[in-house]
C-alpha positions in Angstrom: 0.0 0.0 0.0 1.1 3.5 -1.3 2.2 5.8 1.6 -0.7 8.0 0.1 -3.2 5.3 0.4 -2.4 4.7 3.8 -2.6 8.5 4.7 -6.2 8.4 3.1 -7.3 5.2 5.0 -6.0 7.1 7.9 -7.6 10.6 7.1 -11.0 9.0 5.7 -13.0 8.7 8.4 -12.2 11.9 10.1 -13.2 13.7 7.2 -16.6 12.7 7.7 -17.0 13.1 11.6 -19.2 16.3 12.4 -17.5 19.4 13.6 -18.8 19.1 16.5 -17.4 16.0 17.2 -13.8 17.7 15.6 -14.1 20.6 18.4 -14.5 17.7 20.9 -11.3 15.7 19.8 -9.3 17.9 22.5 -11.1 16.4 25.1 -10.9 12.7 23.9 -7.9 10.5 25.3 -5.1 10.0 23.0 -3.2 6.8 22.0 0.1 7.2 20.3 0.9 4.3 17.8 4.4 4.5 17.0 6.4 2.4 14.9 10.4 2.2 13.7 9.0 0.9 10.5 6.8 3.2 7.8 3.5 2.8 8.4 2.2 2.8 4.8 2.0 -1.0 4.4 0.5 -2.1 8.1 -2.7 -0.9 7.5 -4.2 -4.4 8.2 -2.1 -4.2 11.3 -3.6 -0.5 12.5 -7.5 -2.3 11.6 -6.9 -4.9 13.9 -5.6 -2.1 16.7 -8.7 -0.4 16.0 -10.8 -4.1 16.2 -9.6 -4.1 19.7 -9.9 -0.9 20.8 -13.2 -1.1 19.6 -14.1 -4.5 22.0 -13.4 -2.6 24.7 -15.5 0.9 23.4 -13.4 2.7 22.2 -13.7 3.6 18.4 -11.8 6.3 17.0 -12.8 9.9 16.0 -15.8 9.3 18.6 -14.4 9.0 21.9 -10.8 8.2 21.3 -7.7 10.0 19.2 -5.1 8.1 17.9 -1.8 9.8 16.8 0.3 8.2 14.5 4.3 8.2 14.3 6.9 6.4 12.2 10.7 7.0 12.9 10.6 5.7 8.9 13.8 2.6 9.8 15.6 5.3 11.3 16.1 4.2 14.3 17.4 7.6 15.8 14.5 8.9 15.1 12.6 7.5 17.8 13.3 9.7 21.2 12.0 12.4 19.2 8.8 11.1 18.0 8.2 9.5 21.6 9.1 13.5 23.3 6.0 14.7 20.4 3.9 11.9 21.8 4.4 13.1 25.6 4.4 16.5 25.1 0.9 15.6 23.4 -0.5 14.2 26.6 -1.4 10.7 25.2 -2.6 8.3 27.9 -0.7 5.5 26.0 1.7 4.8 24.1 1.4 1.6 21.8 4.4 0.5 19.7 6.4 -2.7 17.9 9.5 -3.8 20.0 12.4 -0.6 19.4 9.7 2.4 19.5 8.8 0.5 23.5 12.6 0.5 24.2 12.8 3.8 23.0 9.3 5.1 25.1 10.6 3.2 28.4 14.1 5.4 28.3 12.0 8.6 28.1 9.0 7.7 30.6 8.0 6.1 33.4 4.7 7.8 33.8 3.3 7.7 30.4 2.1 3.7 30.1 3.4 1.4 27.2 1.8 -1.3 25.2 4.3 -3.5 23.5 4.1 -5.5 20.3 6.9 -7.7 20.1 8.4 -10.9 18.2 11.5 -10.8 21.0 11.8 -11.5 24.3 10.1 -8.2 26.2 12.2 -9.4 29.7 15.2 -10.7 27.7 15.7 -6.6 26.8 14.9 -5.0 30.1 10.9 -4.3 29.0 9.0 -5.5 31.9 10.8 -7.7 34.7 8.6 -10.2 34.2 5.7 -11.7 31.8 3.4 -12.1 34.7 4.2 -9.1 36.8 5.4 -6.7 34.2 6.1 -4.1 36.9 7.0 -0.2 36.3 5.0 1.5 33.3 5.1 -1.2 30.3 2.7 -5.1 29.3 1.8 -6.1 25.9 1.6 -8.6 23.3 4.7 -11.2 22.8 4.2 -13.3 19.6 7.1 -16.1 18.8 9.0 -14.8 16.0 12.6 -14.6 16.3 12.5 -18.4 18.3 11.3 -20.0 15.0 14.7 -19.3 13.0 16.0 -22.4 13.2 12.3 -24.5 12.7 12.1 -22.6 9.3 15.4 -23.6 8.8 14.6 -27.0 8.9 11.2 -26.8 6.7 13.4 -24.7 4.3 15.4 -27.2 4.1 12.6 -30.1 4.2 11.6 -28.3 0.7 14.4 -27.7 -1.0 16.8 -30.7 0.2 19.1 -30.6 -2.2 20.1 -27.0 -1.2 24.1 -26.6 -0.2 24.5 -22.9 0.0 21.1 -21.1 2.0 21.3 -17.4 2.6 19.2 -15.2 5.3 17.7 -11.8 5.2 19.5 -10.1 8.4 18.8 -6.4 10.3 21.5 -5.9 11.8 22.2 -3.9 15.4 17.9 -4.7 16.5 17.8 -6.5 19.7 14.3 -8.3 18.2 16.9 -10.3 15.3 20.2 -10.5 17.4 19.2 -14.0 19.0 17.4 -14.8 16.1 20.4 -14.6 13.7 23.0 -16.6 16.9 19.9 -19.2 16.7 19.7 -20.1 13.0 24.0 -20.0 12.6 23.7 -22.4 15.7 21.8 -25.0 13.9 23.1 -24.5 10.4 26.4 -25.2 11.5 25.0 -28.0 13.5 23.5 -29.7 10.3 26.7 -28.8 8.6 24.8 -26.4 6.3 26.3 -23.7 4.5 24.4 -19.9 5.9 25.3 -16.8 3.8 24.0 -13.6 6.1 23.1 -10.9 4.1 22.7 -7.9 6.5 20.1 -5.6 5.3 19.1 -2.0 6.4 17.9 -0.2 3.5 16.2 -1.1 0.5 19.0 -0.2 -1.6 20.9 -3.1 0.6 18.2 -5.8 0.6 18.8 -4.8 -3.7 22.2 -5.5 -3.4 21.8 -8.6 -0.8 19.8 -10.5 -4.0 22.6 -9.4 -6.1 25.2 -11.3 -3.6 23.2 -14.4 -3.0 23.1 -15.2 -7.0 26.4 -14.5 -7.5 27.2 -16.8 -4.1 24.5 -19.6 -5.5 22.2 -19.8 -2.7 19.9 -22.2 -3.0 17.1 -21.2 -1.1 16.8 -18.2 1.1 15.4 -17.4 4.6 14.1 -13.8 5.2 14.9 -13.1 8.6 12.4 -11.3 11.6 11.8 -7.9 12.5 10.1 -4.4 11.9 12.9 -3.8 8.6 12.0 -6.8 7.0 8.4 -6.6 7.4 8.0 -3.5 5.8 9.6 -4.5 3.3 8.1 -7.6 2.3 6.6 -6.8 -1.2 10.0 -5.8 -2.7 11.7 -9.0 -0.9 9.0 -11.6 -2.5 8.9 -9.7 -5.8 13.2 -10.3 -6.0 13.1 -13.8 -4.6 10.6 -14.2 -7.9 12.4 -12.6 -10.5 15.4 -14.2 -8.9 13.5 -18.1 -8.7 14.9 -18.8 -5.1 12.5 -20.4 -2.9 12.1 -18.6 0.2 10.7 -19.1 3.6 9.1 -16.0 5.7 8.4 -14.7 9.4 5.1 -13.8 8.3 2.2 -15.3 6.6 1.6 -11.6 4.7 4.5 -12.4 2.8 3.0 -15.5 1.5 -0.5 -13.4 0.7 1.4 -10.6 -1.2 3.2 -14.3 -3.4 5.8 -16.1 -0.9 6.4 -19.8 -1.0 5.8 -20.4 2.6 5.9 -18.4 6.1 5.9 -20.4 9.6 5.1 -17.4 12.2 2.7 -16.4 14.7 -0.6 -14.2 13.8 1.0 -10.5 14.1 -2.3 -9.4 13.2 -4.0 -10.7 16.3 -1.1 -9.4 18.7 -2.1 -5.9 17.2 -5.5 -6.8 18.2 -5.0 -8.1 21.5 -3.0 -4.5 22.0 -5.9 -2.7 21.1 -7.8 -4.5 24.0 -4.8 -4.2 26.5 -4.8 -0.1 25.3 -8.7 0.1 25.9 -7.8 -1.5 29.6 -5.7 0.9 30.2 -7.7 3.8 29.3 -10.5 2.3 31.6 -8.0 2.5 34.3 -5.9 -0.5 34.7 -2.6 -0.1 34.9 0.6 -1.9 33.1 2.0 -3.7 35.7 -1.3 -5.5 36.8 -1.5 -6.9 33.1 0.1 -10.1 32.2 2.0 -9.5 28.8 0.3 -11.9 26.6 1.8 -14.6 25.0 0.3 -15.2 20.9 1.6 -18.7 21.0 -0.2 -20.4 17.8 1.5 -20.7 15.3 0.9 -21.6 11.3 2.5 -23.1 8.6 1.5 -21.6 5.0 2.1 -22.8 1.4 1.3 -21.1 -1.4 1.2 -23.8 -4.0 1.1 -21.5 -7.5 4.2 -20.3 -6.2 6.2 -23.5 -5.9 5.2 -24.7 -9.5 6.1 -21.5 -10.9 9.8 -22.5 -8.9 9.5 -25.6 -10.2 9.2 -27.4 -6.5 7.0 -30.4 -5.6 6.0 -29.7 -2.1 6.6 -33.3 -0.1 3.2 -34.6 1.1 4.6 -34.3 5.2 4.6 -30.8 4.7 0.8 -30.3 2.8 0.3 -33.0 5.8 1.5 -29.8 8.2 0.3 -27.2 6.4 -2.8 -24.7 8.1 -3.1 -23.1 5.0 -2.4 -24.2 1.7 -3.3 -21.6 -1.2 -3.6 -22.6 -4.2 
């Protein structure tokens, strides 16, 4: 989705709330959603936020503001945008797993709602998963922990592969472990792992560039906010490239990935909205558990393995939750 697009979804409804309701909007408590990642291709995400404010009453432009931030992959970027939300009064701040790191440095008043694919206690967010404690709970979905299990399914697809490359952001606490996991069990397999560190688009360009002229046979796109957001232009080169991939999310399989094994990252921006609605009511952080989104899916897109040429083996259709077709 175009950045434009996204600022219309965004904008669309306000333009038709009454002025009344406008000259009210001061008076309405404000979330702040902020992201390290653009925002112009997590709209689905920001709809299921909004699905769960909404369980708990809350539906915005009527009683509740949201304010929206991206520190764009700049990850410097972030104290700033978290000083704009504070200074703007919000009564929460809801974010993925760097914009929380970067809201916990600057407040301990102002209470935070994590969304996270690492470990929240791991990297000093909340002291526990039961008793958060201080000003920060959320939503922890397995991402990173599954490196070395898509390893393996990457490898159950394409078994002839010698040479496998991975996706890597580098410096992000919510990929560190994830990239020590996967080199752990390569090298316990004895299989070769080209990491391609990635922080710009220009580099995940170039990053294709190296894995052809290294012959990787099959690549693994690694975890994280970067990566994510950048999903369309990663499943359109690993297509024009014909390397069969496996992905942290299943929206990389929707927009034409081979297969993703990964939590619902939709339904932990969900469960945020109801843990944000909580809060507004009057609970506070440390009374609420950070949830755990433990299910997790295996999905196949089959058009896209016989365009690659691959027969998917029956144990893995046998696994599959989704198979599309």
């Amino acid at each position: 989705m175009r950045r434009r697009e996204f600022i219309t979804l965004l904008g669309g409804a306000a333009a038709a709330w009454p002025l009344a309701a406008r000259a009210q909007q001061a008076a309405m408590p404000v979330v702040g959603f902020l992201r390290s990642a653009p925002l112009a291709d997590v709209a689905h995400l920001v709809a299921a936020f909004r699905r769960g404010l909404q369980e708990k009453g809350y539906i915005e432009g009527q009683n509740v503001a949201i304010e929206y931030r991206s520190a764009e992959d700049h990850l410097d970027r972030l104290p700033a945008l978290v000083d704009d939300l504070i200074r703007r009064s919000v009564a929460v701040i809801v974010g993925n797993h760097n914009a929380a790191l970067a809201a916990k440095a600057a407040t301990t008043a102002v209470p935070i709602v994590v969304v996270t694919g690492a470990d929240p206690v791991r990297d000093h967010l909340v002291a526990s998963l039961n008793r958060p404690d201080a000003n920060v709970t959320g939503v922890s979905f397995l991402a990173n922990e599954l490196g070395p299990k898509r390893l393996d399914l990457l490898r159950q697809l394409v078994p002839n592969a010698t040479t496998i490359a991975m996706l890597a952001n580098p410096g992000s606490p919510d990929t560190e472990a994830e990239r020590r996991d996967v080199q752990a069990a390569a090298q316990a397999i004895g299989q070769q792992l080209i990491i391609l560190d990635v922080k710009s688009e220009r580099e995940i360009e170039s990053a294709f560039a190296v894995l052809m002229q290294r012959r990787a046979d099959a690549l693994l796109a690694g975890t994280g906010a970067f990566t994510n957001s950048h999903r369309e232009r990663i499943v359109a080169l690993a297509a024009k490239h014909a390397i069969p991939a496996i992905y942290s999310l299943r929206e990389y399989v929707a927009a034409g990935g081979l297969m993703s094994y990964a939590a619902s990252i939709t339904d932990a921006y969900r469960q945020a909205g109801i843990y944000a609605g909580r809060i507004l009511k009057g609970e506070k952080p440390a009374d609420l558990p950070v949830m755990q989104s433990t299910k997790i899916e295996l999905v196949i897109n089959l058009k896209t393995a016989r365009t690659l040429g691959l027969n998917v083996p029956d144990k893995l259709l046998a696994l599959a939750d989704e198979v599309i077709e």
